[in-house]
N, C-alpha and C positions, 0 to 999 in steps of 0.2 A: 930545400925542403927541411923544417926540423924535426927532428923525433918527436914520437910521443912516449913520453919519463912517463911512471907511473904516478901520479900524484891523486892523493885521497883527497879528492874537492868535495863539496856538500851534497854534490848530485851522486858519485860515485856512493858514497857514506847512504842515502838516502836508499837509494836500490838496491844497496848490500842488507839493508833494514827490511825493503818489501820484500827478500826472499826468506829470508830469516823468519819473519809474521807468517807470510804463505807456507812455506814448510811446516811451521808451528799449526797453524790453519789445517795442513792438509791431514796430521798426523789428529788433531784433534777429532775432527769429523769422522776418520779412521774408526776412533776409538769409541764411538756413538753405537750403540748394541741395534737393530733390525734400522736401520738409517732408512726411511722411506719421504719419499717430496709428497705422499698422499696423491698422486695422480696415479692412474688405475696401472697397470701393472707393465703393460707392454710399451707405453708411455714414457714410464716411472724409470726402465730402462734407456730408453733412448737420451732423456733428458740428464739419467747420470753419465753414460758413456762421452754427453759433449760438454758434460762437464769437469771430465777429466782431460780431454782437447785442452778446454780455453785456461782451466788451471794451470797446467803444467808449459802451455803457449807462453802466461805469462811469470810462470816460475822461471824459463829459461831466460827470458827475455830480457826478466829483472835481473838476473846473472848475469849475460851479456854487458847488460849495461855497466852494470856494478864491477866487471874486468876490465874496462876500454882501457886502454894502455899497458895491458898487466905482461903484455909481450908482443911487438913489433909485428910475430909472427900471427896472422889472421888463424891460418889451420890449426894452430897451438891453444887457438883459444877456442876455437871450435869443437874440438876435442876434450877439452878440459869441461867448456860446458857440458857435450854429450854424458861423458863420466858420472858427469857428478849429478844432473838429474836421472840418472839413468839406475843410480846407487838408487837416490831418493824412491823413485816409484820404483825399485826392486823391494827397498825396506818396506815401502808402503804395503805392498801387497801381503808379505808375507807376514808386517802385523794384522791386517784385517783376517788371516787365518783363525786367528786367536782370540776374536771379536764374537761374542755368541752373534748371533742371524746374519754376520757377515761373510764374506769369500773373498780371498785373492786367489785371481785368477788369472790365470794368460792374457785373457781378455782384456782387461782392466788394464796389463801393465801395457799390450800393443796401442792404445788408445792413450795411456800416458804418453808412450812413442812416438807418438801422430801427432800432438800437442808438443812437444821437444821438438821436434821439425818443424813444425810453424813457426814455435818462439825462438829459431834461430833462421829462419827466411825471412820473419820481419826484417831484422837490422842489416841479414847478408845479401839479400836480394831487393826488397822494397824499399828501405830505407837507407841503402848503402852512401848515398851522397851528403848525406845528411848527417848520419852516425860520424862519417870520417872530418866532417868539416875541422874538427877542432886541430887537428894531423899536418893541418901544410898552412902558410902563411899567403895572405890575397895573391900574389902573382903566381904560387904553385899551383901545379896542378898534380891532382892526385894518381894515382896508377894504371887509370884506365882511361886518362886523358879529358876527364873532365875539371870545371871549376867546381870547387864547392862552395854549397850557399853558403851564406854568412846572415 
């Protein structure tokens, strides 16, 4: 089995880019005074609540990707993501306090939370064969006794 070195290839480079935009992204919208989608009011919440899901799903996600090799250890990078979107939609929230017609709220950050745990089930549960391919050479096999695709 060889390791996985850290090396900054174009794909790494690239998703360290989408999270970087998206944070950019999430702080600007933040910063939008009464932010409303125009759909009637009880609506207008559901549809921002799951779009703090799918955002922050693929804020982590793009994270993930953008650390594959950054440490041997799987839970060290688990962790590391947790952290660090966990800061983001802390920050998030409590600049939308300071937003006239906005709120951060508990609410908002729990649903960030709920989106952070998807975007790290993707790569650590659905996509785990996949993610890992790059990690072992055609006759290894990876930790949990499977091949991975190639």
């Amino acid at each position: 089995m060889k390791s996985c070195v850290m090396k900054w290839d174009g794909t790494r480079i690239k998703y360290g880019v989408v999270f970087l935009g998206i944070v950019i992204f999430i702080f600007y919208l933040s910063g939008i005074p009464h932010l409303h989608s125009g759909f009637p009011d009880g609506f207008d919440q559901i549809l921002r609540k799951a779009v703090h899901v799918v955002i922050f799903a693929v804020l982590t996600f793009s994270l993930w990707k953008s650390l594959i090799g950054f440490n041997p250890g799987n839970l060290s990078r688990i962790i590391l993501c947790i952290i660090l979107t966990m800061i983001i939609a802390g920050c998030n929230e409590v600049y939308q306090i300071n937003v006239p017609g906005r709120s951060g709220d508990i609410f908002g950050f729990a649903f960030d939370c709920i989106g952070i745990a998807l975007g790290l089930a993707i790569p650590n549960v659905i996509g785990r064969k996949v993610i890992c391919a790059n990690c072992f050479t055609d006759g290894d096999k990876g930790p949990s006794g499977y091949r991975p695709l190639r």
